[in-house]
Every structure is written in C-alpha cells, then in structure tokens.
C-alpha positions in Angstrom: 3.9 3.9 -15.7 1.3 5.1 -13.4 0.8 4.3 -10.4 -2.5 3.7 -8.1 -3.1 6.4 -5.6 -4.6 5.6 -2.0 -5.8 7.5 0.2 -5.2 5.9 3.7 -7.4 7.2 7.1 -7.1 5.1 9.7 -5.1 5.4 13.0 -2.7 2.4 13.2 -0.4 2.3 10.4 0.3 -1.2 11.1 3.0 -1.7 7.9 1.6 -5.5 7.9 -2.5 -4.6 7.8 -1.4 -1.8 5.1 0.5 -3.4 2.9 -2.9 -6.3 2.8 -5.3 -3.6 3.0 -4.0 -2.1 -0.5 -3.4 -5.5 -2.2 0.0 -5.4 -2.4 0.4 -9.1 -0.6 -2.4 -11.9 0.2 -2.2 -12.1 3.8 -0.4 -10.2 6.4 2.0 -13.1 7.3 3.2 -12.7 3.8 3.5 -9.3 4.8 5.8 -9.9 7.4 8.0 -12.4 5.7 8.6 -10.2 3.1 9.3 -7.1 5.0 12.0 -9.8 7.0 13.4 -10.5 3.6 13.6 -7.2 2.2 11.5 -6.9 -0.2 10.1 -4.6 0.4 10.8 -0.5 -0.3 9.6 2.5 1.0 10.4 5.5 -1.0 13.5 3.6 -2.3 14.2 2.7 1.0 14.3 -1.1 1.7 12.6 -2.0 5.4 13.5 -4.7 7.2 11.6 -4.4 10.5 8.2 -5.2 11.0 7.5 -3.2 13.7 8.1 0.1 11.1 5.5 3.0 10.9 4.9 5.8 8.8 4.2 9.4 9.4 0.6 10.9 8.7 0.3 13.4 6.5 2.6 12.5 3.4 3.3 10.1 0.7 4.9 7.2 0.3 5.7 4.6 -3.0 5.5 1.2 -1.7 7.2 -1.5 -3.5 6.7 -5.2 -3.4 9.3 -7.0 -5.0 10.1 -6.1 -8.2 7.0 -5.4 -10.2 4.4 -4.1 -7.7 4.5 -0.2 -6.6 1.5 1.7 -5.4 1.5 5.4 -3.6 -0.3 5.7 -0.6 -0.9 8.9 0.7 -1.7 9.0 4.7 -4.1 11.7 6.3 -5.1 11.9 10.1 -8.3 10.8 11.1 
C-alpha cells in the first residue's frame, strides 16, 4: 500500500489543525476526541494528549483508526 505524502510548512504544528488540514478527520473536535480515545498513532506510537507537537524537520506516519494512514513530512518555514 502506498501511502500519500505531505509536505507540511507552517509554524504551529497544532496536532488538532494537522490532522484536519490533511483530511484525515472532518473537523478538529473530531480531532481531539479521537486523539483522547486513542486513536490515533504516530509512528506506531499511540497519542493520547492533545496538547502533543511534532518536531520540524522529519517524518511522521499518522494513523487514524484502523484504515487511514498518511505520511507527513514537516519542514521549517
């Protein structure tokens, strides 16, 4: 399976505004409820905090659930 590729530029890496930015969830209070659930992973790594951030300047395979994964690469702006 491939996966989707996006390149992400912007300054706040707001987990919530990313995560509805890139389509992976309709709204970013589904967003948070999810990420309060756990369901979501981070490079196989389940989050649970809302307030989480992510480091410029490398990768990351989101996954939403069971069936939706994308990879998200972060530069600095």
């Amino acid at each position: 399976m491939e996966l989707e590729e996006i390149n992400w530029n912007e300054e706040d890496i707001n987990l919530a505004k990313l995560l509805r930015t890139v389509d992976l969830v309709d709204s970013a209070t589904e967003a948070r409820r999810l990420i309060t659930q756990g369901a979501i992973s981070i490079n196989e790594e389940r989050i649970n905090d809302i307030n989480s951030s992510l480091d410029f300047s490398k990768e990351y395979i989101i996954k939403v659930g069971k069936r939706k994964f994308k990879k998200i690469k972060i530069n600095k702006k």
